[in-house]
N, CA and C atoms as an extended XYZ file, in Angstrom:
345
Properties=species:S:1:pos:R:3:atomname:S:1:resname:S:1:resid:I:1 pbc="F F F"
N        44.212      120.032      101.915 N   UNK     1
C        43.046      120.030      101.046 CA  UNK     1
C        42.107      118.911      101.506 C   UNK     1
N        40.875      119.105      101.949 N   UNK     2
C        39.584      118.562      102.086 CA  UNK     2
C        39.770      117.343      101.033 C   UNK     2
N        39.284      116.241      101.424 N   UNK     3
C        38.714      115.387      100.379 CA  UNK     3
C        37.481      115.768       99.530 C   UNK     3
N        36.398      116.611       99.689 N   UNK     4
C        35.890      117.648       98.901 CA  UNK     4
C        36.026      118.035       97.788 C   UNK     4
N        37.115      118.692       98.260 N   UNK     5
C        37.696      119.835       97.244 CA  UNK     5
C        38.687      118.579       96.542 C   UNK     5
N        39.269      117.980       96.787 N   UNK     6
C        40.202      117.220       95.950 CA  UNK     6
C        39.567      116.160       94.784 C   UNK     6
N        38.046      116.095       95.427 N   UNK     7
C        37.434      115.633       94.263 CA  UNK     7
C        36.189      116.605       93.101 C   UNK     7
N        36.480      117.548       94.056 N   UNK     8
C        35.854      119.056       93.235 CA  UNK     8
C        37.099      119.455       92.329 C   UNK     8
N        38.154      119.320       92.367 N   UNK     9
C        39.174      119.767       91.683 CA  UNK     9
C        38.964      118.656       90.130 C   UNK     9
N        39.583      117.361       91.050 N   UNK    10
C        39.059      116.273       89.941 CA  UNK    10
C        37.748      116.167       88.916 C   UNK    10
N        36.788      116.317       89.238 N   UNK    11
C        35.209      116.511       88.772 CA  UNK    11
C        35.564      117.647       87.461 C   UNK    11
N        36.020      118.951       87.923 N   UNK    12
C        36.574      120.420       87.183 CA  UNK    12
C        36.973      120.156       86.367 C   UNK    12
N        38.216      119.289       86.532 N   UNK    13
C        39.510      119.570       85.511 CA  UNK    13
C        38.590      118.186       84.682 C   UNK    13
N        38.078      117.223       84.926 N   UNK    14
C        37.456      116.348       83.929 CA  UNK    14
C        36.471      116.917       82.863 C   UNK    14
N        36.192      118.002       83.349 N   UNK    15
C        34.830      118.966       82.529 CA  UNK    15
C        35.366      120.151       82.280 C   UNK    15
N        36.400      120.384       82.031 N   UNK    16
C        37.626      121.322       81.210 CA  UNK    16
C        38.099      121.170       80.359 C   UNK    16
N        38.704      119.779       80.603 N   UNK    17
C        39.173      119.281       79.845 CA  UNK    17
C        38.643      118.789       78.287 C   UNK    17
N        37.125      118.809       78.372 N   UNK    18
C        36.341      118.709       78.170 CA  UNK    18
C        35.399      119.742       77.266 C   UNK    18
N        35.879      120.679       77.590 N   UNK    19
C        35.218      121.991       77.314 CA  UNK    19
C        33.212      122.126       77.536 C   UNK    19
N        33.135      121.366       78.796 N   UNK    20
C        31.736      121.259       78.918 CA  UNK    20
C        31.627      122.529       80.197 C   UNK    20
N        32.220      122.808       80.415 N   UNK    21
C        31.413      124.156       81.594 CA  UNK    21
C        30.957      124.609       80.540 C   UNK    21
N        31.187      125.239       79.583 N   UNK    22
C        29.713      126.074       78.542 CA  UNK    22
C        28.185      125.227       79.233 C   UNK    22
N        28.193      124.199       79.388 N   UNK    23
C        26.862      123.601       79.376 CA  UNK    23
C        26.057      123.222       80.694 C   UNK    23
N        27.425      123.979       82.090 N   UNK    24
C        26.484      123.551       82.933 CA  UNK    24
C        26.462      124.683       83.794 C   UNK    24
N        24.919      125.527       83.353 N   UNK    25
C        24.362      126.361       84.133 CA  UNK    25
C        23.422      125.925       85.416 C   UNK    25
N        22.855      126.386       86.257 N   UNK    26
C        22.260      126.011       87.467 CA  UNK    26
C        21.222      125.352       87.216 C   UNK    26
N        20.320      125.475       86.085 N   UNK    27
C        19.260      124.975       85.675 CA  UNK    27
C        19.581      123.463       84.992 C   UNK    27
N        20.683      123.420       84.251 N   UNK    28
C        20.591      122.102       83.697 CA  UNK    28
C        21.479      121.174       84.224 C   UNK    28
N        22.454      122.011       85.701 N   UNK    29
C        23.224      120.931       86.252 CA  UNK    29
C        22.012      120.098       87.457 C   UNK    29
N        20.976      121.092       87.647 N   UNK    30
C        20.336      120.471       88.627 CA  UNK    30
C        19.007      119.556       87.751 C   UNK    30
N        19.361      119.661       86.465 N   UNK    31
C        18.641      118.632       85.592 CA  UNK    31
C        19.570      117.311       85.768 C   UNK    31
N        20.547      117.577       85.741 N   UNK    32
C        21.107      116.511       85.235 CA  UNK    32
C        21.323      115.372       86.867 C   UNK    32
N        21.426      116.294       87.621 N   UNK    33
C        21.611      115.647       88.895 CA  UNK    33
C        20.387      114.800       89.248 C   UNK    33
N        19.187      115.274       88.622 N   UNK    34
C        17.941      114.834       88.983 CA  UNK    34
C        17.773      113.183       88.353 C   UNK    34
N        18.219      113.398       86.592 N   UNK    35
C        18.316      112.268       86.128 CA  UNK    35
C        19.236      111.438       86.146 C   UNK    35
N        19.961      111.572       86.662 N   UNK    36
C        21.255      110.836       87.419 CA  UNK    36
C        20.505      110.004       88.505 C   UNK    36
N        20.290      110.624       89.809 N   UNK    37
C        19.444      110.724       90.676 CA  UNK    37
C        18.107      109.320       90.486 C   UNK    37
N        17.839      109.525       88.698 N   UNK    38
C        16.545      108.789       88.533 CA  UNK    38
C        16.943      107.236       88.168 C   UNK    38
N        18.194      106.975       87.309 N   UNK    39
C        19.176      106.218       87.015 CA  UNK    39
C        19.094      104.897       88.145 C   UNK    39
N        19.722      105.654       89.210 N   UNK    40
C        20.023      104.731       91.145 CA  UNK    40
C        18.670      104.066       90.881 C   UNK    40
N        16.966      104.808       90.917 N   UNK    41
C        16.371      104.570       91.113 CA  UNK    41
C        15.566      103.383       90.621 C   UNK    41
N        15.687      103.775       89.159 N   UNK    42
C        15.475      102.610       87.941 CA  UNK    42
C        15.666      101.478       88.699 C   UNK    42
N        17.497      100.812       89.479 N   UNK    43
C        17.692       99.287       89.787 CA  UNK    43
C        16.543       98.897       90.866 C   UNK    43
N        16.187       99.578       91.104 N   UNK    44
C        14.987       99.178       92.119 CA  UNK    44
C        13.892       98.928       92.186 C   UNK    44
N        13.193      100.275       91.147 N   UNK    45
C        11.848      100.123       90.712 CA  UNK    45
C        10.723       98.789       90.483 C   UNK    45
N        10.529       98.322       90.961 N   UNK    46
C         9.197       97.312       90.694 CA  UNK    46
C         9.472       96.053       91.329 C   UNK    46
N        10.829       96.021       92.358 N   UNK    47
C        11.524       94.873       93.060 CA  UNK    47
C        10.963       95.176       94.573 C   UNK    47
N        10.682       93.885       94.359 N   UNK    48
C        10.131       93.324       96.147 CA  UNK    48
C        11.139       93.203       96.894 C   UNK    48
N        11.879       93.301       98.011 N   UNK    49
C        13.071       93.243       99.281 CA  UNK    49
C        13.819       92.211       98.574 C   UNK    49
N        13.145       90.904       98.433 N   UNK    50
C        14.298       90.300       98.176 CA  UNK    50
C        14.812       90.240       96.563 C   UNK    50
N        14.051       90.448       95.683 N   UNK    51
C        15.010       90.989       94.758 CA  UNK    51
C        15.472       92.283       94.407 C   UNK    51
N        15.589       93.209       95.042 N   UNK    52
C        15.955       94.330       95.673 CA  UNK    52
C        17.372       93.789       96.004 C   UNK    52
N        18.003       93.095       97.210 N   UNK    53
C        18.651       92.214       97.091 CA  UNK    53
C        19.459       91.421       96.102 C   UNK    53
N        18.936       90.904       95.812 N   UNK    54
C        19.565       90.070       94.584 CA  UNK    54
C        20.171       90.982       93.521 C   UNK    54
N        19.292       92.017       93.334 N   UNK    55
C        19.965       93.218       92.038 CA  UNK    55
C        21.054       93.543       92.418 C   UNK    55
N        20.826       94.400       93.476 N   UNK    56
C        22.245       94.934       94.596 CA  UNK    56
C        23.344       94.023       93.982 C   UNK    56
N        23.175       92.654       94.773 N   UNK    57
C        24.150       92.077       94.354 CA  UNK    57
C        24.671       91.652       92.681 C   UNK    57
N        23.698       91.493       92.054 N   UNK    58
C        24.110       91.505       90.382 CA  UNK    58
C        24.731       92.494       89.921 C   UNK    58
N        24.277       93.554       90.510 N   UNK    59
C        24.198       94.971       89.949 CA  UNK    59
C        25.210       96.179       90.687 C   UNK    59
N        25.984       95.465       91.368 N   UNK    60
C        26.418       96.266       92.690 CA  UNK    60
C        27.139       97.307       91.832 C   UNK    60
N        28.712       97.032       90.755 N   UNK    61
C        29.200       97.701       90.138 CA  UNK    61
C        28.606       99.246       89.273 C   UNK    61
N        27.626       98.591       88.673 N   UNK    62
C        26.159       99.567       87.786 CA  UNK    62
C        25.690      100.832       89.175 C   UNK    62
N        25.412       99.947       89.966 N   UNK    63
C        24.424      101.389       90.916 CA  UNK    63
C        25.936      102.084       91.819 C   UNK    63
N        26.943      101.297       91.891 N   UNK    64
C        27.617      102.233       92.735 CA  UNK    64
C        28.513      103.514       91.148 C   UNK    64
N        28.018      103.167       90.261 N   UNK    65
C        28.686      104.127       89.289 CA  UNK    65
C        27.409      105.191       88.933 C   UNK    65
N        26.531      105.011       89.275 N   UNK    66
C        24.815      105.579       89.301 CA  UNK    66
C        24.809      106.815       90.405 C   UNK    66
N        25.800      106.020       91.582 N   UNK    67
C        25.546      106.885       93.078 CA  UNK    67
C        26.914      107.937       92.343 C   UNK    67
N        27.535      107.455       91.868 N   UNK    68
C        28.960      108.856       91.987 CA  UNK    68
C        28.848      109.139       90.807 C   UNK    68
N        27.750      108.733       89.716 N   UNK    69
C        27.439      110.287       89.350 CA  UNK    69
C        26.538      111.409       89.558 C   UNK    69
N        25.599      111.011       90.366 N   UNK    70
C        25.119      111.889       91.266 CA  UNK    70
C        25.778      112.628       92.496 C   UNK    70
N        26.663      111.847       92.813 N   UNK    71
C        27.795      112.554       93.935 CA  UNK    71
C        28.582      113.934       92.654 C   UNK    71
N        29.035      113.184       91.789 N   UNK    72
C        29.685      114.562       91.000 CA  UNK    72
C        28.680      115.550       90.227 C   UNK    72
N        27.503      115.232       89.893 N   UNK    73
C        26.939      116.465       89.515 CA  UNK    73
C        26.697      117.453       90.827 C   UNK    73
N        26.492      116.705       92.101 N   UNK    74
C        26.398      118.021       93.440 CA  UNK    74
C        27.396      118.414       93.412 C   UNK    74
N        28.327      117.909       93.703 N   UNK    75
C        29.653      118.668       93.606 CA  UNK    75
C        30.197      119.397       92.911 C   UNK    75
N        29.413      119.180       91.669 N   UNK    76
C        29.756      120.138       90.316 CA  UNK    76
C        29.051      121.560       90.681 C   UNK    76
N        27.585      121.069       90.873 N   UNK    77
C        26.640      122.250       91.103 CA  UNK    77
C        27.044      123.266       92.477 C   UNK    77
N        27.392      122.690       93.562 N   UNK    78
C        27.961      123.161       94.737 CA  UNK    78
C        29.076      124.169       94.809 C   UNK    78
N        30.104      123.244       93.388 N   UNK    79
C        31.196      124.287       93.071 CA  UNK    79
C        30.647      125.479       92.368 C   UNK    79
N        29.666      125.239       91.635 N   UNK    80
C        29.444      126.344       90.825 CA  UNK    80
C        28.670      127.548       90.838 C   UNK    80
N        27.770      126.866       91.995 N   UNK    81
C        27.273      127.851       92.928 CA  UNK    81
C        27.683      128.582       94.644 C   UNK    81
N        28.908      128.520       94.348 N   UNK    82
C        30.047      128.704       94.984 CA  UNK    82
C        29.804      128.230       97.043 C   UNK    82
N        29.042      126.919       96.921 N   UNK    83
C        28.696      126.520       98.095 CA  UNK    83
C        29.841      125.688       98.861 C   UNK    83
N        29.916      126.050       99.701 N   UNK    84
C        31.139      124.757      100.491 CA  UNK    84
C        30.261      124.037      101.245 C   UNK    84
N        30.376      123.140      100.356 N   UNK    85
C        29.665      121.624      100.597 CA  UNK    85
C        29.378      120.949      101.943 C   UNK    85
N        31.100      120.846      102.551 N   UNK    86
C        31.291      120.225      103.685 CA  UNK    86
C        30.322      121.196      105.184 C   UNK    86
N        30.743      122.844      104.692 N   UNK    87
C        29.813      123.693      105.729 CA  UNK    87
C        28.160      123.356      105.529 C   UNK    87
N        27.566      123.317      104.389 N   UNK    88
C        26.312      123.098      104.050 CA  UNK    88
C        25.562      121.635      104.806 C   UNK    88
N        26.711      120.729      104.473 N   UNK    89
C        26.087      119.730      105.175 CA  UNK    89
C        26.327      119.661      106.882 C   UNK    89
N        26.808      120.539      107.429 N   UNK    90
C        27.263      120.265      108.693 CA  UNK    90
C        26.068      121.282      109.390 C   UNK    90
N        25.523      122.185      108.665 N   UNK    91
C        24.803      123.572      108.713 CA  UNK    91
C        23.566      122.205      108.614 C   UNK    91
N        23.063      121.911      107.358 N   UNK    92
C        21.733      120.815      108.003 CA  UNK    92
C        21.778      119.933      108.954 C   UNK    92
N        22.776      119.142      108.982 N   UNK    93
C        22.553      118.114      109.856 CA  UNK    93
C        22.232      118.739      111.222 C   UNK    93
N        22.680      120.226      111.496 N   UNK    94
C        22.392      120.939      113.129 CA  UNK    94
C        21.044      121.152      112.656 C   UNK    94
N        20.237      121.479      111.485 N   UNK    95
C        18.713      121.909      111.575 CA  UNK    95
C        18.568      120.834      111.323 C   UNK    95
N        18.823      119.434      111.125 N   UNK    96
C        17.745      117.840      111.319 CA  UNK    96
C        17.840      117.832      112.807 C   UNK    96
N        18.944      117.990      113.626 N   UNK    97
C        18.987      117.883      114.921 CA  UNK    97
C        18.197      118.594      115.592 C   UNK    97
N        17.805      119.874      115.255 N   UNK    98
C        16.797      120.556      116.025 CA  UNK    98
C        15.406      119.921      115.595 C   UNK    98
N        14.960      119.401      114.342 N   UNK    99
C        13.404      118.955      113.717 CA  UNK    99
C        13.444      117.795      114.365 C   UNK    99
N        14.635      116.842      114.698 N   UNK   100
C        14.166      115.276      115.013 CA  UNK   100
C        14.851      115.318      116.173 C   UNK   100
N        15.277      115.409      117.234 N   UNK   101
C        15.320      115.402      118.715 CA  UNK   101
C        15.130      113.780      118.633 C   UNK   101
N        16.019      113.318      119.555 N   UNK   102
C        16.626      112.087      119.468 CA  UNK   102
C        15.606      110.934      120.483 C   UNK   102
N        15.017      112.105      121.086 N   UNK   103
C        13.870      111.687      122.500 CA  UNK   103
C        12.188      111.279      121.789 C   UNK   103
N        12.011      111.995      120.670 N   UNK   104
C        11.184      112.292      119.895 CA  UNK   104
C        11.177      111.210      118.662 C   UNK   104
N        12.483      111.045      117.786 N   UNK   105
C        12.593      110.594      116.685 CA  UNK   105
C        12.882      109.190      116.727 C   UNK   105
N        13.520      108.312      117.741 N   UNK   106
C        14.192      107.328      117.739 CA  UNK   106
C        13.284      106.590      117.240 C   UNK   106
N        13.402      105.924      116.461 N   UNK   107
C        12.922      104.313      115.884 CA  UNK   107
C        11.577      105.318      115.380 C   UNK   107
N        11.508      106.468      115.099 N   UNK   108
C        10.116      106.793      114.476 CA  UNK   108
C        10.847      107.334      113.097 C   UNK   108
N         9.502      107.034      111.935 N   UNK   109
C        10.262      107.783      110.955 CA  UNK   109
C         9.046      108.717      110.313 C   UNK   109
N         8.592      109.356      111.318 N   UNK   110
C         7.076      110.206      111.098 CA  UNK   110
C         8.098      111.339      110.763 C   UNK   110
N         7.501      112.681      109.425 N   UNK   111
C         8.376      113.757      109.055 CA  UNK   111
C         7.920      114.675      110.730 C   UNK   111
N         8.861      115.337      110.753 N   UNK   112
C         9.530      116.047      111.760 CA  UNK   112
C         8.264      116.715      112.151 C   UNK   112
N         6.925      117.326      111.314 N   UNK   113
C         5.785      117.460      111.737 CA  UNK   113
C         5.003      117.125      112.232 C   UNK   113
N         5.453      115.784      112.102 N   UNK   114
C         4.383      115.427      112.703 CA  UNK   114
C         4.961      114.387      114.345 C   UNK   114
N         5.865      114.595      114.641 N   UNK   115
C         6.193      114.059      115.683 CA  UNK   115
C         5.485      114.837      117.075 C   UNK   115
């Protein structure tokens, strides 16, 4: 078993247990991922590099529990839209490889259009 799936299993049986699959259809798991998503963003918002920095470090515990719940709502949504995750991401990273060409992209971070 994939580390994936072993935490797609875990994620499941926590929201079973639970009796919350009633509540997560495609529309409001990809709500919820969004505001999850917005959460990470909050520790950052209105901080200059170096206290950007400094939060990180105050805050390290807070945003790394921010990042995995956004890791488990994809994984939730992924399961439920019966995506295998690990193929999906291996499937983009070959179409970033074709948009950013390594000859093209290095040390640039112009979108793939405009290179």
């Amino acid at each position: 078993m994939s580390d994936i799936q072993e935490l797609t299993e875990v994620i499941n049986q926590f929201f079973d247990e639970r009796d919350w699959k009633q509540f997560h259809n495609p529309k409001d798991m990809a709500i919820s991922l969004l505001l999850e998503a917005t959460e990470v963003l909050e520790h950052f918002q209105w901080k200059n590099e170096k206290e950007v920095q400094e939060h990180i470090k105050a805050h390290y515990s807070d945003i790394k529990d921010e990042i995995a719940d956004v890791a488990m709502n994809v994984f939730a949504l992924a399961h439920d839209l019966d995506i295998d995750l690990k193929e999906a991401m291996m499937a983009k990273m070959a179409k970033n490889r074709l948009k950013y060409p390594i000859e093209k992209a290095k040390g640039n971070n112009a979108k793939y259009t405009q290179l």
